[in-house]
C-alpha positions as CSV (number, residue, x, y, z in Angstrom):
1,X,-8.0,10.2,30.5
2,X,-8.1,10.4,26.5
3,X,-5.2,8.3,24.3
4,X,-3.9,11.9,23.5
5,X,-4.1,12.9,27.3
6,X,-2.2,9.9,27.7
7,X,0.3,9.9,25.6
8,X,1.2,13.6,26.5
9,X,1.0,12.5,29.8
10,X,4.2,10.3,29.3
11,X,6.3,12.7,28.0
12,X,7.6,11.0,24.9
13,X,9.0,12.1,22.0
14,X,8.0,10.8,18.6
15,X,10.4,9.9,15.7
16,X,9.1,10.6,12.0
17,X,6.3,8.7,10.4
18,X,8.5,6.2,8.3
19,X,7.9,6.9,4.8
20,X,7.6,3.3,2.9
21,X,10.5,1.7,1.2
22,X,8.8,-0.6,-1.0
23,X,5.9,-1.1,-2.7
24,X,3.3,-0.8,0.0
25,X,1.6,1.3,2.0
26,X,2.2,2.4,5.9
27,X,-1.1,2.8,6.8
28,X,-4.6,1.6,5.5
29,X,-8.1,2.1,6.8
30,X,-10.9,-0.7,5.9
31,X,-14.5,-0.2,7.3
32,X,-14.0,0.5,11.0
33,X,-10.1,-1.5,10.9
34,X,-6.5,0.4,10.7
35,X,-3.5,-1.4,9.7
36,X,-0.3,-0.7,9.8
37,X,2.0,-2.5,8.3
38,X,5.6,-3.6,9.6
39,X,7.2,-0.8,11.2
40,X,11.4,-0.7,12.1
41,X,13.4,1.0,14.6
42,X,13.2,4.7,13.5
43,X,14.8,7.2,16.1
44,X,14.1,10.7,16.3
45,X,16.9,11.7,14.3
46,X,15.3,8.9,11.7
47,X,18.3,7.0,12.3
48,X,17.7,2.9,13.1
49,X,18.5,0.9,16.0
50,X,20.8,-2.2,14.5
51,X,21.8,-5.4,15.8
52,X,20.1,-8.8,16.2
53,X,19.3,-9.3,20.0
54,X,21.0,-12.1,21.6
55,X,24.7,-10.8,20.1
56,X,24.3,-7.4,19.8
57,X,21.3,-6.3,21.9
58,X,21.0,-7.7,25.6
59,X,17.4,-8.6,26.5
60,X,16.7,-5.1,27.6
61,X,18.2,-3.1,24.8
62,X,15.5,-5.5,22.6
63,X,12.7,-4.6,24.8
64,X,13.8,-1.0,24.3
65,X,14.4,-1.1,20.5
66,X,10.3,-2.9,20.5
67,X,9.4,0.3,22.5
68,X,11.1,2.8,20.0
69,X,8.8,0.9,17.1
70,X,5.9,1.5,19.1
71,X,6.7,5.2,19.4
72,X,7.0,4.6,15.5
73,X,3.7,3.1,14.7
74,X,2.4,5.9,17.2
75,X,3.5,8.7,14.9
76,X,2.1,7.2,11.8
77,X,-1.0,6.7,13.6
78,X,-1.0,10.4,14.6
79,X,0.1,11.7,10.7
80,X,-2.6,9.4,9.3
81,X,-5.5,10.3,12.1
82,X,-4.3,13.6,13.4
83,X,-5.6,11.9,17.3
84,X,-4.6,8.9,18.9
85,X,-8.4,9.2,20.6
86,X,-9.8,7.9,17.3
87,X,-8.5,4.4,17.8
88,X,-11.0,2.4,20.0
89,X,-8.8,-0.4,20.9
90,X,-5.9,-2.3,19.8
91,X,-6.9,-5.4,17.7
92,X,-3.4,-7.0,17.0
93,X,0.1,-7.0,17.2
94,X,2.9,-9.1,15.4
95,X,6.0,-8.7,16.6
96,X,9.1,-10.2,14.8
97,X,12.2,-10.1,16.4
98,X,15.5,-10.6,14.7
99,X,17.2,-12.7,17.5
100,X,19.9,-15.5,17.4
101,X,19.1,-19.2,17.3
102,X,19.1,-19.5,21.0
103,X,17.3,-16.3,22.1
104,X,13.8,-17.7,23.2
105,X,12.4,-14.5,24.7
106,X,10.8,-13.3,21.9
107,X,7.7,-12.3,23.7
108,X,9.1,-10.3,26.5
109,X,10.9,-8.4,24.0
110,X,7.7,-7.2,22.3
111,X,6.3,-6.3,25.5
112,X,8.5,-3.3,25.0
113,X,5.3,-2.0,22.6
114,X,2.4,-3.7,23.9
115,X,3.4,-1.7,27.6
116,X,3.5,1.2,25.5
117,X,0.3,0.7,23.8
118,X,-1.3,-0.4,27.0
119,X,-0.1,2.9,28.9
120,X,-1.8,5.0,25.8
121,X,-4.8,3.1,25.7
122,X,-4.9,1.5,28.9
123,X,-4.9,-2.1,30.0
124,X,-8.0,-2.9,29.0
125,X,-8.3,-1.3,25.3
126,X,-4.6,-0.8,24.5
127,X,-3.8,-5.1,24.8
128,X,-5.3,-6.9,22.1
129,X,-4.0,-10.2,20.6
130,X,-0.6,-10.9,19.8
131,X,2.4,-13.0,18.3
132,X,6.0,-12.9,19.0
133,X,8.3,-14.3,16.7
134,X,12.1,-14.9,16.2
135,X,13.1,-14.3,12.3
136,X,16.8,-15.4,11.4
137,X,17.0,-11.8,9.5
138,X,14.9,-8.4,9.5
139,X,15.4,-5.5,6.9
140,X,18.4,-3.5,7.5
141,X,19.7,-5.9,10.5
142,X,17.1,-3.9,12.3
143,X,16.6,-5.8,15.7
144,X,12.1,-5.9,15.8
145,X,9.7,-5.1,13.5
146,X,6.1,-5.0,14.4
147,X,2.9,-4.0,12.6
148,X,-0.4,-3.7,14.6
149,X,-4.2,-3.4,13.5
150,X,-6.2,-1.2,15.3
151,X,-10.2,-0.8,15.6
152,X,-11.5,2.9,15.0
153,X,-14.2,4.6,16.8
């Protein structure tokens, strides 16, 4: 089955490509490499999950808000490509999470988008490498932020 097969497959719903808010940009292809950079929280109504996990997100509610990004970084994959079946594998994710001073789950909370990537891409092509990281802030009190770099067919 095809990324796109995939991810129809699932039955998700996308929230909008985030437009950026600084001086950057969203997406960027070099040679055969795409990069996204950080990507928050957006909901379909382009509203953000807040809250920093550990107060005001339980562990699952930080898995979920990881998830939602992925869905993000999934829509500006598919405004920037027009096919999630141009993406060969996933290279790397970063995740940040903004979590208290005693959260230590930081990883498990960004499995929330590598599960997602890995049921677009499968196991084998949608896992790449990865870091998880707690941040004492994120933009917006948004709970994760995560960008990802992705090798193109």
């Amino acid at each position: 089955m095809s990324a796109d097969q995939s991810f129809s497959a699932l039955g998700l719903n996308l929230p909008p490509a985030p437009a950026p808010l600084g001086v950057y940009k969203p997406f960027l292809i070099v040679g055969n490499m795409a990069y996204v950079s950080g990507h928050g929280t957006v909901q379909e109504d382009g509203s953000l999950i807040i809250g920093r996990v550990g107060e005001d997100l339980d562990l699952e509610a930080g898995k979920m808000a990881a998830r939602q990004v992925g869905l993000a970084i999934l829509a500006t994959l598919l405004k920037n490509l027009g096919s999630l079946d141009r993406i060969e594998r996933v290279v790397k994710v970063l995740g940040m999470v903004n979590a208290t001073l005693d959260f230590e789950k930081h990883p498990y909370v960004i499995n929330g988008c590598s599960e997602l990537f890995a049921q677009v891409w499968g196991a084998e092509k949608g896992v790449g490498v990865r870091s998880a990281v707690g941040m004492a802030t994120l933009p917006d009190n948004i709970p994760v932020e995560i960008e990802a770099h992705f090798l193109l067919k």
